[in-house]
Every structure is written in structure tokens, then in C-alpha cells.
N, C-alpha and C positions, 0 to 999 in steps of 0.2 A: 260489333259489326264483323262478316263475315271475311273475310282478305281476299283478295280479285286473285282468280287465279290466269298464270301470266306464263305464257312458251316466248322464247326468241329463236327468231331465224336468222342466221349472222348470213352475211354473202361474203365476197371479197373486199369489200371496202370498209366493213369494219375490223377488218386484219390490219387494212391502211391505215387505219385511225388508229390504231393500238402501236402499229411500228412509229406511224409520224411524230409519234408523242415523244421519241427518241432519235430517229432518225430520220431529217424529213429528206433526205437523199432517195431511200431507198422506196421503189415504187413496183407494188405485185398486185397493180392492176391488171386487167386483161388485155388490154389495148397498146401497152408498153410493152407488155410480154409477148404478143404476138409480134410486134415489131423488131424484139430483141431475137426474136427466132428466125424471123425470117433475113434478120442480117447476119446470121449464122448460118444459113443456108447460102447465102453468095456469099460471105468473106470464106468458108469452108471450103467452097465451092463443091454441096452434096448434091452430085450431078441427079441422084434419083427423085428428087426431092425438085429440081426443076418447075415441072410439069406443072403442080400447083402454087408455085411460089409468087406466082403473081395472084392467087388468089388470097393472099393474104396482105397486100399492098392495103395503104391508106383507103385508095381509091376504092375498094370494095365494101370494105367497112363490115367483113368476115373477118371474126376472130379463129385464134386457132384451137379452141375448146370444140368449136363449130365445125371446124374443118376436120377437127380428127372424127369426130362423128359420122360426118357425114362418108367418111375414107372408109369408117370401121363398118357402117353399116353395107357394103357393096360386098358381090358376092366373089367379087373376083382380087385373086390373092396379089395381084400388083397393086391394088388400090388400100388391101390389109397391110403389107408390108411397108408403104406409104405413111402408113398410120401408125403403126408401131414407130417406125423410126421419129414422127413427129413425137408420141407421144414421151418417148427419151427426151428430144430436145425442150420439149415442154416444160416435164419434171428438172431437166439441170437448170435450167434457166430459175425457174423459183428456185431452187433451193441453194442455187448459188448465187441469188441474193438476199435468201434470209441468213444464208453464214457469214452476213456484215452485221444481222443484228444483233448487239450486245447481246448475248447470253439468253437469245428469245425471250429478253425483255419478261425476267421473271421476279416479280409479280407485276402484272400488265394492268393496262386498263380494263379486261375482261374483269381481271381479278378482281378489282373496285367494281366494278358493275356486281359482280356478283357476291361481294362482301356485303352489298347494301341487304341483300336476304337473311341473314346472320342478325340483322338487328332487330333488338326485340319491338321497336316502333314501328316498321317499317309495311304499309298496310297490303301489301302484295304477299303472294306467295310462287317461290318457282317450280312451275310443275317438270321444265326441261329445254330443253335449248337443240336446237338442229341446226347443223350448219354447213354446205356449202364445201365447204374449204376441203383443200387436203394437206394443207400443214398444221405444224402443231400450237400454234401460238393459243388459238381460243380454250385448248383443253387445259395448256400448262397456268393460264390466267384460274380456269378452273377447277385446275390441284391445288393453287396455291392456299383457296380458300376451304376446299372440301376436305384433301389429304387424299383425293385420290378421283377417278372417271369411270362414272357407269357408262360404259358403253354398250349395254344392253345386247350383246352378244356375248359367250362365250372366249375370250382372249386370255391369251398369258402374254407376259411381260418381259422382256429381255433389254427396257426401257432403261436409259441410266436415273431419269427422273420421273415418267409416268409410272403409274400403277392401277389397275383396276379396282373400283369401289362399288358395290350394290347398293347400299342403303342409302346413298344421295340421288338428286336428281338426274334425271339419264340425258346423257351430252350422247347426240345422234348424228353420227358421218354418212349422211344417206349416200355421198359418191362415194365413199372411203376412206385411206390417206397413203401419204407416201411413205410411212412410218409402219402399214399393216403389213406382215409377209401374210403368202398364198399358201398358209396350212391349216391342218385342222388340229388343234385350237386354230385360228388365226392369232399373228403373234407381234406383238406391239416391238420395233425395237430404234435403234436410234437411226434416221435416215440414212447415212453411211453408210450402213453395214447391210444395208437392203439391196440386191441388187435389183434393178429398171427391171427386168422379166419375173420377177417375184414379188414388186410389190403392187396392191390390191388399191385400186382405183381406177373409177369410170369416168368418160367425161360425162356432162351433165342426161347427152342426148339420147344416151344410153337402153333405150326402155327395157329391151329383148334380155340384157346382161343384171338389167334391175330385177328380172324376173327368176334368178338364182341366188344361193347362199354366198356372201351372207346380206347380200343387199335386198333381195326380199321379207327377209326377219328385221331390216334397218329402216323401211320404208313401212312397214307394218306397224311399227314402234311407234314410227312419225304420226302417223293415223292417229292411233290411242291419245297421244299425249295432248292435241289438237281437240281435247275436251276440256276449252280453257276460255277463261271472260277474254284475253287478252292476247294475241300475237302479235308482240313485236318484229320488223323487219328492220334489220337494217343494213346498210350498206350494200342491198342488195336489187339489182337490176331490173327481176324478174325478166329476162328476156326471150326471145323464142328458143334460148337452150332449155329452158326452165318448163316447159310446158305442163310434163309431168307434174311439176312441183304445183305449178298456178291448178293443175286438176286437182292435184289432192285439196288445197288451200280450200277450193270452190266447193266440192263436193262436205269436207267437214266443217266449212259457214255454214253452207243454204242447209245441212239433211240433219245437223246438230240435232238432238230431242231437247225439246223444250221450244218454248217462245223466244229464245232471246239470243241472237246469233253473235258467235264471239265476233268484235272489236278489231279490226288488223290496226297500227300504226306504224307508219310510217317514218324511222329516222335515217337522215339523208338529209341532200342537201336541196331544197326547195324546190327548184327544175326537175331532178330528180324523180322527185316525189309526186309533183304535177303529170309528168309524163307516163308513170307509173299507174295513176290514177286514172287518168285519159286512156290508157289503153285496157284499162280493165274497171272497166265501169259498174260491172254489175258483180263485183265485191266492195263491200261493205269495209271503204278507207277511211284514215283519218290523216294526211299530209302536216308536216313538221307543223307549216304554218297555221292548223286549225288549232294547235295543240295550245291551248291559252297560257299554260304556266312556263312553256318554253319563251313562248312568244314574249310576257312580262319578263323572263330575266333578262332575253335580249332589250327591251324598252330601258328598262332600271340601267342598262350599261349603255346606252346610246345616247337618252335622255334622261340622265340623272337629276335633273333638278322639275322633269315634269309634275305635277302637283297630284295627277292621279294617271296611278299607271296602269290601273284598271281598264281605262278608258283610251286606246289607243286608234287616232284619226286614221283617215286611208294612206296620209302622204306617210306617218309613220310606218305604218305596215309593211309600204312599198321600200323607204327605207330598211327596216331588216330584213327583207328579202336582198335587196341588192347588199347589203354587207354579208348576211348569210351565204351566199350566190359567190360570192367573189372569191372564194377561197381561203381569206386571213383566218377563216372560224374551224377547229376541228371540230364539225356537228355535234358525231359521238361523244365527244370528251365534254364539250360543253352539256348534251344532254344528261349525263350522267354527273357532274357535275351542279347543273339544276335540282336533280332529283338531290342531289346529298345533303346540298342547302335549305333545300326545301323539309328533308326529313330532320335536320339539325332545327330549323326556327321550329319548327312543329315540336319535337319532343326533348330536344334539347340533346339526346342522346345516338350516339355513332360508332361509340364501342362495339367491338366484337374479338374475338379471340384470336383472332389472327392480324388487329388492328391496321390493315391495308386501309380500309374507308377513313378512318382518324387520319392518316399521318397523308390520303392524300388530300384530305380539303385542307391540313395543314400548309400542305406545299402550294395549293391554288391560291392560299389566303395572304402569303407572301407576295 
């Protein structure tokens, strides 16, 4: 039988799931970070930076990915300048809190995720991964197990731990990252040593600046690869920064050749997902809770002693939604996790060469 061919699209939240797995302190969601910025703006007191500082309040419920777009897009250069200087506060703020985490958390849960492709059972195939992010945790998950990142560009490396690789599957930064300098090659190096005016990243809303090198050849890539059974989303929002992104999504579902439109799924956390779905109705989803072999390991762990776990009632359902929902659960971790167990009773076999998959259902089984 033939192996389903499978893309992921990471967002922010499964960086979160990959740091939580060590640090459940440290938070580089969007809504924290906005907030962190804008107490940076009045503890600093960055008087130019005023003017819109209340448009990042609670109350508005504009993030500041949002707000630099919207700054960047205007023609007049007080509202450009506005922008740049958020877009510095933006970048320090991540990245000075992922230099809480341990050693970028190297080999990460990506890495497990993407060791399960290494096993000769395993019935999928990864055609490539896009993601969102501009830090480096999902590629370094994904050195640990390839030995290195196609990122289907041109780059050289001045990285202490990255390196470029062709012949694996291509990991795609359609906004950029904060680790790219602005030359030609562009030039992979360790965030540090980048200075904020050199390094290469858009925010999402970007379309005008998607429309040059090298994010036109990154968002071109994304296309191709998007000839797949399978797109994974996870941890991701899809929100009105993302528009671009939901056009591509749409346009290579419904114009696919053939009869059979690829599959999106949904991992997240059930509201999430609902809402996700709800606002885009007319792509073709599948929400955590439809997914039946996710749904069975949460039953197997809630209701252990049920007699068939095949057959789960409504009040159960609603039960793991409400502990899924609640927070105690890392979705990601847990999905992937499913999937490893699930590839273990099936063929017995989890070995791979770089034995990340082994030694983590080792530590889960504990």
C-alpha cells in the first residue's frame, strides 16, 4: 500500500508545545508577547511609540504581528518608523525568552515527531513542513534527526549548530527568521550576532514584501509541496494575519488535479479547532475531536476499565473535550505520542538511527 503523503504546517503554538515540554514558564504566544511589548513601551516610556500603544491593549484584542503590518503598510514614513521600532521590540522580546530555554531544547518534540518518518513501519511519508515561526526551535528538532535543513533557498551557514541539506525534506519559513541575515546568499547565523536591521523577516501581513526575493521563491516552494493526501496544521490560528496563507491552502485543496482533495487536520486544542473550522467552512477539515484514534487514547486514559473503547457515548465525548479544553493536556505531545504507540502495537518496531522515537516513549512509559 502506497504511504499517504503528509506536509505540516507548524504556527506558534506548537513551538509552545515543544518548549512546555521543558519549560512550562516560558510563553511565545502572541497575546503574551503583545502584552510584553506594550509594557515596554510605558515602563521605557518610548514616547514615539505612544500614539499606538493603546492599540495594543487587552481591550482591542490587536496583536502586535498585526499592528506592525498594518504601520508597515502606510505610505507615510512616521507610521514606517513606528514600525520598525516595534518591529525590534517584537524580535527582543522572543528571543529573550527563548534564551531561558535550555539549550533550544535540542532534540525537541519536533524531533520525535519527525523521527517517526525514519521508521521503516511507519505508513506516511513527509513530503515537507512550512512553518510560521521565526525562531529556530522547529528546524533544530529537525537537524537533529535529518543532519541538517533544506531550506529550499540558496543560504550559507555561519550557524554554530544549523547547516543546510538538499536531499531531505524541505522545511519552509515563508515569513523568514530572526537567524536569516539580508545577503545574497542569505546567511543562516546564530541570532546574536544578527543585528535587528539585517535580519530577514516579515510579519505575516506582509503580501507586497512576499512578492520579492527570497520570500517569493519560499512561498512558491510552499505551493509545490502542497501536492499531498495530508496537511497537518497545528498549533496554528489561521487568523486574519494569515490570509495569504488560508488563499494558498484554498486555492491548492479545491484546483488539486485529480478527484481527491487533500485532507487538512487539525491539531490543537478542540475550541481551537471548532473555531478554526467555523470560520472557514468551505475547506475541507478534520478538528482533533473527529480524529477517532486520538479521541480512543484519550477514552483508554479517562476510562480505563470501559469494556469497548471503540464505542464512545456523547457524555464521554463531551468529557474529553472538557479535559482536552482545560489545559492539563499538551495536545501536541500527546498527538504524537498516540501516533508512536500506535506505530509500536502495529509493528512492534521504533528504531531509527538516531533513536529519539525509542528513548521518547521510553520516558512517556515511565
Amino acid at each position: 500500500m502506497a504511504k499517504q503523503k503528509v506536509v505540516y504546517l507548524f504556527g506558534a503554538g506548537a513551538t509552545q508545545a515543544a518548549i512546555s515540554k521543558v519549560d512550562d514558564t516560558c510563553n511565545v504566544l502572541m497575546p503574551d508577547i503583545s502584552q510584553a511589548v506594550l509594557l515596554k513601551i510605558r515602563q521605557k516610556e518610548i514616547k514615539d511609540l505612544y500614539p499606538i500603544s493603546n492599540e495594543l491593549s487587552e481591550e482591542t484584542n490587536m496583536d502586535v504581528e498585526h499592528l506592525i503590518t498594518v504601520l508597515d503598510s502606510s505610505p507615510y514614513p512616521y507610521h514606517l518608523s513606528m514600525a520598525e521600532h516595534l518591529r525590534q521590540l517584537f524580535r527582543g522580546e522572543i528571543l529573550e525568552r527563548l534564551r531561558r530555554v535550555p539549550s533550544q531544547i535540542k532534540p525537541n518534540l519536533y524531533a520525535v515527531l519527525f523521527d517517526l518518518y525514519k521508521t521503516s513501519g511507519f505508513a506516511e511519508e513527509l513530503i515537507g513542513a512550512i512553518t510560521l515561526n521565526y525562531d529556530q526551535i522547529a528546524e533544530i528538532g529537525f537537524a537533529s534527526v535529518y543532519g541538517g535543513v533544506n531550506y529550499v533557498i540558496n543560504a550559507a551557514s555561519k550557524h554554530s549548530v544549523l547547516r543546510g541539506k538538499k536531499r531531505v525534506p524541505p522545511f519552509i519559513k515563508i515569513h523568514g527568521s530572526f537567524n536569516w541575515q539580508n545577503k545574497y546568499p542569505v546567511t543562516m547565523a546564530d541570532e546574536d550576532r544578527i543585528k535587528q536591521e539585517e535580519a530577514l523577516w516579515i510579519p505575516p501581513g506582509m503580501g507586497k514584501r512576499a512578492e520579492y526575493y527570497p520570500f517569493d521563491l519560499l512561498w512558491g516552494r510552499a505551493y509545490e509541496i502542497l501536492n499531498c493526501d495530508i496537511l497537518r496544521i497545528v498549533g496554528c490560528s489561521l487568523s486574519a494575519n494569515d490570509m495569504h496563507l488560508v488563499s494558498m491552502i484554498f486555492r491548492t485543496q479545491k484546483l488539486l488535479e485529480g478527484d481527491q482533495n487533500y485532507r487538512i487536520e487539525l491539531i490543537d486544542y478542540p475550541d481551537s479547532c471548532r473555531d478554526i473550522a467555523e470560520r472557514y467552512r468551505y475547506l475541507y477539515m478534520s478538528e482533533i475531536m473527529d480524529q477517532s484514534n486520538f479521541v480512543a487514547a484519550i477514552a483508554s486514559e479517562l476510562f480505563p476499565n470501559a469494556q469497548d473503547q471503540a464505542h464512545i457515548s456523547e457524555k464521554q465525548r463531551r468529557e474529553i473535550h472538557q479535559y482536552l479544553q482545560s489545559g492539563r493536556v499538551n495536545i501536541f505531545d500527546r498527538w504524537i505520542r498516540m501516533k508512536a504507540e500506535n506505530l509500536y502495537l502495529e509493528t512492534g518496531d521504533v528504531d531509527t538511527k538516531s533513536g529519539i522515537l525509542a528513548k521518547y516513549l521510553e520516558e512517556v512509559a515511565q
